[in-house]
Biopython code that builds the backbone (N, CA, C, O; Angstrom):
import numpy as np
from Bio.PDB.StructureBuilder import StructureBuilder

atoms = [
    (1, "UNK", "N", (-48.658, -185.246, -144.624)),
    (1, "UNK", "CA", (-49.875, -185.780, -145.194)),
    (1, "UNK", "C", (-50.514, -186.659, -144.129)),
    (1, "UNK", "O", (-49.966, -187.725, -143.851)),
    (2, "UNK", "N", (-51.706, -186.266, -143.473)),
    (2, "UNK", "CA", (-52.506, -187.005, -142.691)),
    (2, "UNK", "C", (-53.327, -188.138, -142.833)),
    (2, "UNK", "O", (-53.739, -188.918, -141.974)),
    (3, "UNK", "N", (-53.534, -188.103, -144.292)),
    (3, "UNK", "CA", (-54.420, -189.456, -145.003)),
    (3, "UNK", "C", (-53.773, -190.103, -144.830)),
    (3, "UNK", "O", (-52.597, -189.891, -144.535)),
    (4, "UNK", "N", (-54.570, -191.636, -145.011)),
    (4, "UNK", "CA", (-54.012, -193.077, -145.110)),
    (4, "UNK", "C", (-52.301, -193.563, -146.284)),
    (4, "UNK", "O", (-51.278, -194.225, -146.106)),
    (5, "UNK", "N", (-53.020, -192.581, -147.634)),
    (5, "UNK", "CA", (-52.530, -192.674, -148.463)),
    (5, "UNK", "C", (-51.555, -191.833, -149.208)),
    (5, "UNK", "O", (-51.884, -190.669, -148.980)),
    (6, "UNK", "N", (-50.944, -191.847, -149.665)),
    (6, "UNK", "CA", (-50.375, -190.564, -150.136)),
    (6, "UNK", "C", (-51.162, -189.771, -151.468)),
    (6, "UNK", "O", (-51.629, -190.192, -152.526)),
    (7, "UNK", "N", (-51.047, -188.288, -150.788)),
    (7, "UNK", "CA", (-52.001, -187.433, -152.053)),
    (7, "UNK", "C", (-51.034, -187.786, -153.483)),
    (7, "UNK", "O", (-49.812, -187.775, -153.632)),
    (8, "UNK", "N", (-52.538, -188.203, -154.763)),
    (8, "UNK", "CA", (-52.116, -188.017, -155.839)),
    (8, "UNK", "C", (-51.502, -186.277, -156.108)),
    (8, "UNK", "O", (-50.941, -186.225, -157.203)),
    (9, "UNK", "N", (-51.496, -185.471, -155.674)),
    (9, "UNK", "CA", (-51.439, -184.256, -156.092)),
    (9, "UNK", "C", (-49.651, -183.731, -155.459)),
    (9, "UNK", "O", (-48.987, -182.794, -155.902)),
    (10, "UNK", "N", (-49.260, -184.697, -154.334)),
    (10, "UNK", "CA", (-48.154, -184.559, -153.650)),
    (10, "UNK", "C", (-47.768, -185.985, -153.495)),
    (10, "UNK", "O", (-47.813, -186.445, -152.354)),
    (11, "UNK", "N", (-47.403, -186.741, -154.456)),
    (11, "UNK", "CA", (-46.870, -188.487, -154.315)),
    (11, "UNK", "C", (-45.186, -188.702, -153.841)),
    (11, "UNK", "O", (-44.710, -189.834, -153.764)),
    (12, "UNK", "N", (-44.372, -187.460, -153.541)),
    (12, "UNK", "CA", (-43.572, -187.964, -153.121)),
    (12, "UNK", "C", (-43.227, -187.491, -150.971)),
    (12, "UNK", "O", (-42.260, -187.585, -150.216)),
    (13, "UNK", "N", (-44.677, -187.010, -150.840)),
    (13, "UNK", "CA", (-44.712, -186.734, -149.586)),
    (13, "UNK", "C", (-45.055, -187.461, -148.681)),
    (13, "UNK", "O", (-46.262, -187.630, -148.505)),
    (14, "UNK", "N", (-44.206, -188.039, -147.926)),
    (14, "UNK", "CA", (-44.824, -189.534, -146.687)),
    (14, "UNK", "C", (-46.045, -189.055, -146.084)),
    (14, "UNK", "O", (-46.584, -187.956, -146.217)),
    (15, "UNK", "N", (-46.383, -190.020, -145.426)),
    (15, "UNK", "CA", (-47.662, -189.965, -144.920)),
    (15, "UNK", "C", (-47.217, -189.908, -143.735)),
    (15, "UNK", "O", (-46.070, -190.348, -143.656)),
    (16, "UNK", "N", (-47.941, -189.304, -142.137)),
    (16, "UNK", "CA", (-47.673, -189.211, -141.181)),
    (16, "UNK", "C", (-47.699, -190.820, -140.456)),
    (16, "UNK", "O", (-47.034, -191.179, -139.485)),
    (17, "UNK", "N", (-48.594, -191.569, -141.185)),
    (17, "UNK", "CA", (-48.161, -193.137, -141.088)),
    (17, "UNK", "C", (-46.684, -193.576, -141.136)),
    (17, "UNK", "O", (-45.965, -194.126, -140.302)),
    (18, "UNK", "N", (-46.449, -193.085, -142.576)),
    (18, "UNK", "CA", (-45.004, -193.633, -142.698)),
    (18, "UNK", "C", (-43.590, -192.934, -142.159)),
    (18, "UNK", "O", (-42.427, -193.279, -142.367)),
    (19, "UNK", "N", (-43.987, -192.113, -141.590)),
    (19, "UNK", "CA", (-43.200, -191.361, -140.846)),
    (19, "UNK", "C", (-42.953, -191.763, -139.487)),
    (19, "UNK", "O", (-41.865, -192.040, -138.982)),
    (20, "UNK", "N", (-44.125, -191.762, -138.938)),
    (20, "UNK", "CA", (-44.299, -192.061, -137.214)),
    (20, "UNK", "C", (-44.703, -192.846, -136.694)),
    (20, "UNK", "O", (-44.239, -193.882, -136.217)),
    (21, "UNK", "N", (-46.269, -192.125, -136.764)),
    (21, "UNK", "CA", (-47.816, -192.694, -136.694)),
    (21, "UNK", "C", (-48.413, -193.580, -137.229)),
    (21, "UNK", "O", (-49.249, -193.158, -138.029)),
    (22, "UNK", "N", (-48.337, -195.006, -137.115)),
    (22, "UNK", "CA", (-48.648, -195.552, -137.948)),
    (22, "UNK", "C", (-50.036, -195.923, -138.252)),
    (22, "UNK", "O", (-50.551, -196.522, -139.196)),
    (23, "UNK", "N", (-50.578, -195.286, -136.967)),
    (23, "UNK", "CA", (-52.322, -195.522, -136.772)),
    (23, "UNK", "C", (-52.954, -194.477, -136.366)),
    (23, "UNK", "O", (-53.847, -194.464, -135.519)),
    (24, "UNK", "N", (-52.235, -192.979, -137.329)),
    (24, "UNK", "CA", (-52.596, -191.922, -137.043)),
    (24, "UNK", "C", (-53.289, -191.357, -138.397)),
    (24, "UNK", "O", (-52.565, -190.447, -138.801)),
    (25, "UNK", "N", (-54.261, -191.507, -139.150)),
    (25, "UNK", "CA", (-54.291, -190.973, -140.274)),
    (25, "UNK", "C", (-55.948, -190.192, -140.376)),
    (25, "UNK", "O", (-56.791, -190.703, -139.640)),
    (26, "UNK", "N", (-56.333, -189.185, -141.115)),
    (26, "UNK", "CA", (-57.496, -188.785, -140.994)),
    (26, "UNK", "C", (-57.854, -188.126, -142.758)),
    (26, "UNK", "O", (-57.181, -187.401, -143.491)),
    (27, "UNK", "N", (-58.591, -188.482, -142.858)),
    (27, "UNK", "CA", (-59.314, -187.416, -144.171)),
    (27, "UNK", "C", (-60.045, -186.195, -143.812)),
    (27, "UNK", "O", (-60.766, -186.455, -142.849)),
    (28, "UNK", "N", (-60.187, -184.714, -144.259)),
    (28, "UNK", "CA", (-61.161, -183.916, -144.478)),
    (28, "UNK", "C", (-62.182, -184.374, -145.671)),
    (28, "UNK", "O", (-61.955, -184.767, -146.816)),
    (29, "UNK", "N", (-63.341, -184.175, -144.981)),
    (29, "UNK", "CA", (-64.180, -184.966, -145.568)),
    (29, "UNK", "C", (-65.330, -183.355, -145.286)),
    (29, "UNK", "O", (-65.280, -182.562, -144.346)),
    (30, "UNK", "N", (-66.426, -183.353, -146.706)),
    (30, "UNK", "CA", (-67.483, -182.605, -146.697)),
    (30, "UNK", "C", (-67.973, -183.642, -147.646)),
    (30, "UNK", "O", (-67.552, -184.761, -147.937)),
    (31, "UNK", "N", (-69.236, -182.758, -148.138)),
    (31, "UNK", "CA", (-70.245, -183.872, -148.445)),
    (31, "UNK", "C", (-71.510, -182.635, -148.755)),
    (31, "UNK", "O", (-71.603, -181.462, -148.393)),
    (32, "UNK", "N", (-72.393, -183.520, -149.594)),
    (32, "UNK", "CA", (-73.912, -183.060, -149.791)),
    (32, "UNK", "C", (-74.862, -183.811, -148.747)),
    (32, "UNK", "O", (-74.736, -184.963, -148.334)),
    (33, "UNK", "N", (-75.944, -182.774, -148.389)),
    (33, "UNK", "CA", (-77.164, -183.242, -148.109)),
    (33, "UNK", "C", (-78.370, -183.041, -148.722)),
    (33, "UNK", "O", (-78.424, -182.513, -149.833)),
    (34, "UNK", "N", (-79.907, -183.611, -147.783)),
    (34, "UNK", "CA", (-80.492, -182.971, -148.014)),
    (34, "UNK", "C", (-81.812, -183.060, -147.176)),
    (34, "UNK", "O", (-81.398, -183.237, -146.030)),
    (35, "UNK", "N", (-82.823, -183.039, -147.146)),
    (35, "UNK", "CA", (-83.849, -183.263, -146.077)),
    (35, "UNK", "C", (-84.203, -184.754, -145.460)),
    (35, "UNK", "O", (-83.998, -185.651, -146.277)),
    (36, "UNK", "N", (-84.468, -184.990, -144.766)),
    (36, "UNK", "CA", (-84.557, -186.602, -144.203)),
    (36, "UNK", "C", (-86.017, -187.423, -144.837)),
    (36, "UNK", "O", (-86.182, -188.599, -145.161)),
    (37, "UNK", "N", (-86.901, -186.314, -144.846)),
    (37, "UNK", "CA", (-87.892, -186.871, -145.732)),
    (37, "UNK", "C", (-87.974, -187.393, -147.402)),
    (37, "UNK", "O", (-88.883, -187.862, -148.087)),
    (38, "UNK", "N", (-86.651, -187.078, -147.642)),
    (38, "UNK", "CA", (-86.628, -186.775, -149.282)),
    (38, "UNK", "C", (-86.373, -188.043, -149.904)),
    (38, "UNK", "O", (-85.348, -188.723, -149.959)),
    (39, "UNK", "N", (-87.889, -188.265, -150.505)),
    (39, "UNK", "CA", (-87.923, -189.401, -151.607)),
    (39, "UNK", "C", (-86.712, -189.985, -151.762)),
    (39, "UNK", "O", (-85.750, -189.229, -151.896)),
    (40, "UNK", "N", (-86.454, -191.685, -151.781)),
    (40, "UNK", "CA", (-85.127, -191.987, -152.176)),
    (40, "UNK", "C", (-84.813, -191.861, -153.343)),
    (40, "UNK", "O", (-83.685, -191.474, -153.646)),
    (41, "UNK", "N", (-85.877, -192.204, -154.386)),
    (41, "UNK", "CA", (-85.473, -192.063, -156.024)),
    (41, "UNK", "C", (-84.460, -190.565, -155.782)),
    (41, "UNK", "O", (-83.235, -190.530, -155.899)),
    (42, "UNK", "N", (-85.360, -189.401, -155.421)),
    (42, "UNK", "CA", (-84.833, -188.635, -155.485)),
    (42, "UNK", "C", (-82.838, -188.359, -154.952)),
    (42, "UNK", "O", (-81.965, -187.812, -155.625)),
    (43, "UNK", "N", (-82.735, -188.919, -153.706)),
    (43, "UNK", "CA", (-81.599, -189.060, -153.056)),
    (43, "UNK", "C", (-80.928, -189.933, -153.941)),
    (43, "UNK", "O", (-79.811, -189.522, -154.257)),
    (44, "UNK", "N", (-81.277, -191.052, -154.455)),
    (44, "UNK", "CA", (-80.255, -192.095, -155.443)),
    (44, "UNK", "C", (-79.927, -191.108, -157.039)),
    (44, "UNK", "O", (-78.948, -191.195, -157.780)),
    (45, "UNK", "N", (-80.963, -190.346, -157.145)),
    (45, "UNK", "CA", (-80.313, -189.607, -158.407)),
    (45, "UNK", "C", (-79.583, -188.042, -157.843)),
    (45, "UNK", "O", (-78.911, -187.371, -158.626)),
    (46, "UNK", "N", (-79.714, -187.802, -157.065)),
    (46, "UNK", "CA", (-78.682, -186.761, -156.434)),
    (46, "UNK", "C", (-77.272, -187.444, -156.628)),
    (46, "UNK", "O", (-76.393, -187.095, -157.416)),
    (47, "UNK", "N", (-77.250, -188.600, -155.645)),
    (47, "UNK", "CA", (-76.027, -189.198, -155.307)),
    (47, "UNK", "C", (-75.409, -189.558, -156.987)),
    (47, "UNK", "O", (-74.263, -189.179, -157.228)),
    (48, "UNK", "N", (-76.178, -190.266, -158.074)),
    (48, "UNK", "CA", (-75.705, -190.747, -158.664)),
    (48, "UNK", "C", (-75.141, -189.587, -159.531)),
    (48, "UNK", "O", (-74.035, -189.797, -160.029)),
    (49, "UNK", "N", (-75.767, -188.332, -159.797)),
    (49, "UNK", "CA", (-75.071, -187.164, -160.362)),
    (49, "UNK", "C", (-73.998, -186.535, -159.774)),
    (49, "UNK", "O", (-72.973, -186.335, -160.426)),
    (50, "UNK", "N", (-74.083, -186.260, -158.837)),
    (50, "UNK", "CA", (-72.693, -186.118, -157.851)),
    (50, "UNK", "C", (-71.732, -186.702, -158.192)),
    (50, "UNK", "O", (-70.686, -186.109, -158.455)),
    (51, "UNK", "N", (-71.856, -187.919, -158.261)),
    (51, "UNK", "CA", (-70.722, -189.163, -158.157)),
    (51, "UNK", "C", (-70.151, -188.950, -159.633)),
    (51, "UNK", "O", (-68.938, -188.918, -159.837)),
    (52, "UNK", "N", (-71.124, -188.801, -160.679)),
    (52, "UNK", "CA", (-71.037, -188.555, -161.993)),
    (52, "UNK", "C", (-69.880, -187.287, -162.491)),
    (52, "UNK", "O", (-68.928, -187.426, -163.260)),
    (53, "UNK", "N", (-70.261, -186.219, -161.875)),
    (53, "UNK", "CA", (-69.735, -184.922, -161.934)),
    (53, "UNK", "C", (-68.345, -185.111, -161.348)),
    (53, "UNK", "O", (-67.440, -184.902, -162.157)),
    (54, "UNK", "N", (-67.993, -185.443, -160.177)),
    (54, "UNK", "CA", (-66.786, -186.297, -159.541)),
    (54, "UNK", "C", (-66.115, -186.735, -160.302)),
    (54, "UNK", "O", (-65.254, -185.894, -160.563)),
    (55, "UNK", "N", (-65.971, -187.649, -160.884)),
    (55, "UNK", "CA", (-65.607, -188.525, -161.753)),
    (55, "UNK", "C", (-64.995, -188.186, -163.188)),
    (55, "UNK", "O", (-64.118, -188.841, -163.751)),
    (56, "UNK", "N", (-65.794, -186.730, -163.803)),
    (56, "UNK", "CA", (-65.221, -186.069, -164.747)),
    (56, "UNK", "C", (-63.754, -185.580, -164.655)),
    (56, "UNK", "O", (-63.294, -184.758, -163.863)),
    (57, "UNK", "N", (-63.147, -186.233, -165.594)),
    (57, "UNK", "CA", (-61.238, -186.114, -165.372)),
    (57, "UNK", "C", (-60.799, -184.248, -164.875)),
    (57, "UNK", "O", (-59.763, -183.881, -164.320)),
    (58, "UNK", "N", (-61.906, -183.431, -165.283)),
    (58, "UNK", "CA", (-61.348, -182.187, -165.592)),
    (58, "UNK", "C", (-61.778, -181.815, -163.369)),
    (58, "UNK", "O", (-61.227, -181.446, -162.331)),
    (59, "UNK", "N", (-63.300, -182.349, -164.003)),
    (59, "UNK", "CA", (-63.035, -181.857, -162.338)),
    (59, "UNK", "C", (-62.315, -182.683, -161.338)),
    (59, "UNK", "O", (-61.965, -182.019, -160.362)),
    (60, "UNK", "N", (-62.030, -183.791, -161.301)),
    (60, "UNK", "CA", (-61.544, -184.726, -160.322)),
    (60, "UNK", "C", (-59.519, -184.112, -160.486)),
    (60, "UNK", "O", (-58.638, -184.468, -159.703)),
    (61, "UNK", "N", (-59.338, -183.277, -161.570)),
    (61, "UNK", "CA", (-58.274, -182.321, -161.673)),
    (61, "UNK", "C", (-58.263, -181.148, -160.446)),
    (61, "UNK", "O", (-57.762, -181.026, -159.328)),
    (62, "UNK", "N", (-59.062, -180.424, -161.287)),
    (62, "UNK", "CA", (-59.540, -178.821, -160.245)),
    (62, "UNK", "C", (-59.373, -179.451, -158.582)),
    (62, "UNK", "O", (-59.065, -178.661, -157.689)),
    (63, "UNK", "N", (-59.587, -180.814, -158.297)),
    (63, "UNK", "CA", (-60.053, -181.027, -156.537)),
    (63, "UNK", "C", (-58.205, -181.473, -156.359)),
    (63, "UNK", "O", (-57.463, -181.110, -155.447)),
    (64, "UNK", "N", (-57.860, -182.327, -157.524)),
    (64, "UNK", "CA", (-56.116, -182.810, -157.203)),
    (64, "UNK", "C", (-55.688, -181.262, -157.067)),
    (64, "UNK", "O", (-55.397, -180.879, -155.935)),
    (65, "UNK", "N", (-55.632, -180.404, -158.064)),
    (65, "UNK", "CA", (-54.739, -179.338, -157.999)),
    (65, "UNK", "C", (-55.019, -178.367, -156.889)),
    (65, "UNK", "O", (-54.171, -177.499, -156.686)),
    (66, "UNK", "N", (-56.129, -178.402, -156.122)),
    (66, "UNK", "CA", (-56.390, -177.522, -154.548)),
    (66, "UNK", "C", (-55.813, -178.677, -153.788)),
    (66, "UNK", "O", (-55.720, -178.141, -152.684)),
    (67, "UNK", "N", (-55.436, -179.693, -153.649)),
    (67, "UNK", "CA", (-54.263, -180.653, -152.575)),
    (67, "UNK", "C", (-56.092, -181.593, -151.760)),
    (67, "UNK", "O", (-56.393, -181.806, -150.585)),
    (68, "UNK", "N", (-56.757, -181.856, -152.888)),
    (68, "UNK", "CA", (-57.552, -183.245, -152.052)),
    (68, "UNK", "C", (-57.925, -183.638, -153.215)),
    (68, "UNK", "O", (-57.745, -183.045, -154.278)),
    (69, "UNK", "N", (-58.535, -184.802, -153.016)),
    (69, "UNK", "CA", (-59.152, -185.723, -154.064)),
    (69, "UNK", "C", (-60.762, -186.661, -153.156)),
    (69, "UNK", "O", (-60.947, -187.278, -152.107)),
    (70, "UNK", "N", (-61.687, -186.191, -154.511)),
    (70, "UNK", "CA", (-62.933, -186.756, -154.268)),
    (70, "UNK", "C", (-63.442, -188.021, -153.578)),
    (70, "UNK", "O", (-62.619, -188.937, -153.565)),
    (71, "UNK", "N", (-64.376, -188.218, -153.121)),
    (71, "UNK", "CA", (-64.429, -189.928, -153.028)),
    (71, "UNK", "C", (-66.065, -190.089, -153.117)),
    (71, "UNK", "O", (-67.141, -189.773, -152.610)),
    (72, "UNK", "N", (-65.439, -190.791, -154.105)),
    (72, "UNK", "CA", (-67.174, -191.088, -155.221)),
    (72, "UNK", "C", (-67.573, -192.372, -154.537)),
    (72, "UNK", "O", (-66.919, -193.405, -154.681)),
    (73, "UNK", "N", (-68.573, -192.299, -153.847)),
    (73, "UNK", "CA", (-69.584, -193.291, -152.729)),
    (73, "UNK", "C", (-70.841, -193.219, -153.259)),
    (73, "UNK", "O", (-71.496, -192.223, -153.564)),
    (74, "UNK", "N", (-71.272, -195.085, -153.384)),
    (74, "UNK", "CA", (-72.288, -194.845, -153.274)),
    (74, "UNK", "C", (-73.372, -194.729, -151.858)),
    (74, "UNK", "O", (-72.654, -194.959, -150.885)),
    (75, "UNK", "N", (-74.710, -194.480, -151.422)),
    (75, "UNK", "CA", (-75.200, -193.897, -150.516)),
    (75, "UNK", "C", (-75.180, -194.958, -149.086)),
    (75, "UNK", "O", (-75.439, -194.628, -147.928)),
    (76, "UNK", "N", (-74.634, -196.832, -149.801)),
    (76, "UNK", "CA", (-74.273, -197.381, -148.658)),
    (76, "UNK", "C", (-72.918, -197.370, -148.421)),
    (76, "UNK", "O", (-72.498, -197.703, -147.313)),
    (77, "UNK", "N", (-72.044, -196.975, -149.462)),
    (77, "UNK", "CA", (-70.392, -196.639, -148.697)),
    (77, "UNK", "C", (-70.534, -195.821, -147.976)),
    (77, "UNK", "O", (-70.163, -195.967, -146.811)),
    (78, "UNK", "N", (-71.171, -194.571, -148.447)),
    (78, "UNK", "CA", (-71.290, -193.065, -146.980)),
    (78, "UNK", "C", (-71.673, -193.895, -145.969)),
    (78, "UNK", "O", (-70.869, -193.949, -145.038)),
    (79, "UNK", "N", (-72.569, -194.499, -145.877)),
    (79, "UNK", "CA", (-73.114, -194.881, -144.659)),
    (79, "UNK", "C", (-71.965, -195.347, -143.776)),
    (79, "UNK", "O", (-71.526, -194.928, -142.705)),
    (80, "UNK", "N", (-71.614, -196.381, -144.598)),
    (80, "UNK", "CA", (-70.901, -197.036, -143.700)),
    (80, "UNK", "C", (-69.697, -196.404, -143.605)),
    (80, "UNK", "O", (-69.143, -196.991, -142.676)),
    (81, "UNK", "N", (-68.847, -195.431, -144.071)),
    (81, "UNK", "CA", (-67.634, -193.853, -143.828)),
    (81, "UNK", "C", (-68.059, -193.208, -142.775)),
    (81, "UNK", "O", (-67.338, -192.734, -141.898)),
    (82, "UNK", "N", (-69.346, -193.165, -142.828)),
    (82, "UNK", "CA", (-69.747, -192.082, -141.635)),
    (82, "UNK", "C", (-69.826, -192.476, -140.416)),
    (82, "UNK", "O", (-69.707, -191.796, -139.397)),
    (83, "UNK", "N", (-70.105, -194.003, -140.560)),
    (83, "UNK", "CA", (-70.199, -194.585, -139.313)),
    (83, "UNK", "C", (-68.911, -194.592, -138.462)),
    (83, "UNK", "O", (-68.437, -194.021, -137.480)),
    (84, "UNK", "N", (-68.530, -195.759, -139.572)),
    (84, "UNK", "CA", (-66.685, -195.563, -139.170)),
    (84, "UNK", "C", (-66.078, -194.443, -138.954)),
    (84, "UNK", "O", (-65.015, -194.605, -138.356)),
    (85, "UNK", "N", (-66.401, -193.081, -139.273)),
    (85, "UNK", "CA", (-65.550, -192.302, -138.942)),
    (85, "UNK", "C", (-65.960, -191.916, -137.577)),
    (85, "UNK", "O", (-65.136, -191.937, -136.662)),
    (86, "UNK", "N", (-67.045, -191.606, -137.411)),
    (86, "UNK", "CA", (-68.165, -191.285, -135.819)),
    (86, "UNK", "C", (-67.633, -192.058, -135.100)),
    (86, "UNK", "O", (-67.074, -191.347, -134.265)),
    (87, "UNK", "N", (-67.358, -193.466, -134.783)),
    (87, "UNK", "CA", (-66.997, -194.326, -134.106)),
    (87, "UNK", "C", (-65.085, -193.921, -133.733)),
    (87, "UNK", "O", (-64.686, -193.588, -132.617)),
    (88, "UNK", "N", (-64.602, -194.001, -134.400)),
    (88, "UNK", "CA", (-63.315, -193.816, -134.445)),
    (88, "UNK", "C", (-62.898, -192.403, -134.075)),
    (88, "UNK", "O", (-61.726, -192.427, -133.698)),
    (89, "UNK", "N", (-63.539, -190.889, -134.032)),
    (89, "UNK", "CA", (-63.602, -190.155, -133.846)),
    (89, "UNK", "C", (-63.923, -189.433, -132.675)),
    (89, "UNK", "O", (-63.320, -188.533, -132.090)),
    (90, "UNK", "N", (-64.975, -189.998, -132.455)),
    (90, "UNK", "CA", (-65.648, -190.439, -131.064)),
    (90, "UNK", "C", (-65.034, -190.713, -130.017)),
    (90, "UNK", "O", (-64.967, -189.833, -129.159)),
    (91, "UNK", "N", (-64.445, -191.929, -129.793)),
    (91, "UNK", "CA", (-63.686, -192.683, -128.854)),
    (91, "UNK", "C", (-62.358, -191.844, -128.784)),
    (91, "UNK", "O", (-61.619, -191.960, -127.807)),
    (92, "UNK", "N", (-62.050, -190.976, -129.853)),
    (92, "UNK", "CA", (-60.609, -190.053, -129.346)),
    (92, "UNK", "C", (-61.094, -188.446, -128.600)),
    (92, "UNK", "O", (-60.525, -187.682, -127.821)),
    (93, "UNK", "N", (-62.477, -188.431, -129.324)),
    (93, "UNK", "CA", (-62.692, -187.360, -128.678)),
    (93, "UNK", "C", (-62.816, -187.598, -126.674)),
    (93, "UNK", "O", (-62.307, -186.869, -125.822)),
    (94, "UNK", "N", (-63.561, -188.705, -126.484)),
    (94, "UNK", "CA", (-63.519, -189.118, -125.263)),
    (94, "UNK", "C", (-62.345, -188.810, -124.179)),
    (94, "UNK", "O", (-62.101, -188.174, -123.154)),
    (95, "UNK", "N", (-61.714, -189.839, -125.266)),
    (95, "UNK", "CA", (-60.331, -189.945, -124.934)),
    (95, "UNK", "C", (-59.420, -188.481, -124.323)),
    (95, "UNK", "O", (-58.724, -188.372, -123.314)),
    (96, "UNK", "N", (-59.724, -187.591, -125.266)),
    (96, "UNK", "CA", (-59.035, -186.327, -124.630)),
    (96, "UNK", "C", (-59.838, -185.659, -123.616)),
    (96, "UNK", "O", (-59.381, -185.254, -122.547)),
    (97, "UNK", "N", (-61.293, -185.539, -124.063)),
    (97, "UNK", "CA", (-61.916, -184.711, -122.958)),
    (97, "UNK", "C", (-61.701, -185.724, -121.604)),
    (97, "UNK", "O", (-61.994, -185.007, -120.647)),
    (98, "UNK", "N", (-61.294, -187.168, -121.062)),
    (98, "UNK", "CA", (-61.099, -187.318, -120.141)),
    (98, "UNK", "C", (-60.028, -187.585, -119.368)),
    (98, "UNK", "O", (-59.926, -187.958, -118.199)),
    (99, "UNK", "N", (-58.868, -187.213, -120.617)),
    (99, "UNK", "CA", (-57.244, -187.333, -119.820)),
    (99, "UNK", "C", (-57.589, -185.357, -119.368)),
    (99, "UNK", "O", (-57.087, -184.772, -118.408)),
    (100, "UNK", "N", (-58.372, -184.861, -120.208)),
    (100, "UNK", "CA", (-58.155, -183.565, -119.919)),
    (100, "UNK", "C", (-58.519, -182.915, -118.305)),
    (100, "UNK", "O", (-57.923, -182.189, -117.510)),
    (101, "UNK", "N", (-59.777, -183.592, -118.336)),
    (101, "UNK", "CA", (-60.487, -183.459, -116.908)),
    (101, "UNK", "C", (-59.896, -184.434, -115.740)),
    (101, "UNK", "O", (-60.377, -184.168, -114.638)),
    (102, "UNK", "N", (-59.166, -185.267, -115.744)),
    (102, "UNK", "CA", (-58.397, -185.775, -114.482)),
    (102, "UNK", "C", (-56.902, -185.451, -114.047)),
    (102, "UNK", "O", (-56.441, -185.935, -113.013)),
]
sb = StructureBuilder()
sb.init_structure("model")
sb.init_model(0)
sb.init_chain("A")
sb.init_seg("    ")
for serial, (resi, resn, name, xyz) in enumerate(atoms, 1):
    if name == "N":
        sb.init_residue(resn, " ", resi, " ")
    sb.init_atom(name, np.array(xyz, "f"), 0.0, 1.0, " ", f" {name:<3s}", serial, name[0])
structure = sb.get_structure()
């Protein structure tokens, strides 16, 4: 298990944290979009139905029983996930493309 945490769907499987790595952990992460011009009302009631639909026990089931679980954000948590992940992601990608090239 690569997450931080251990999957609700697999709770007795360590985490590659607790195994090794202790500052090795990553989420698969997807997501909705939509045009950059697009009204915010509009974007705050996207997000807030999303988050809504998420949240329903049956589906937040269907996502445990395929081995991930949702993460219901609102549009300044993404922000700031996306950042953090770009940043942190980033600096490893560096990282390899320049042990690779010397």
């Amino acid at each position: 298990m690569s997450s931080a945490e251990r999957a609700a769907a697999l709770p007795d499987m360590p985490t590659i944290s607790e195994q090794r790595l202790p500052r090795l952990h990553r989420c698969s992460r997807g997501g909705d979009g939509c045009a950059g011009k697009t009204p915010r009302p509009i974007v705050n009631r996207l997000n807030a139905d999303v988050n809504r639909i998420l949240s329903q026990p049956e589906v937040k089931q269907s996502f445990l029983a395929a081995g991930t679980e949702p993460m219901v954000m609102t549009l300044e948590q993404l922000d700031q996930f996306v950042k953090a992940e770009s940043a942190k992601w980033g600096k490893a990608v560096k990282r390899v493309r320049a042990q690779r090239w010397t």
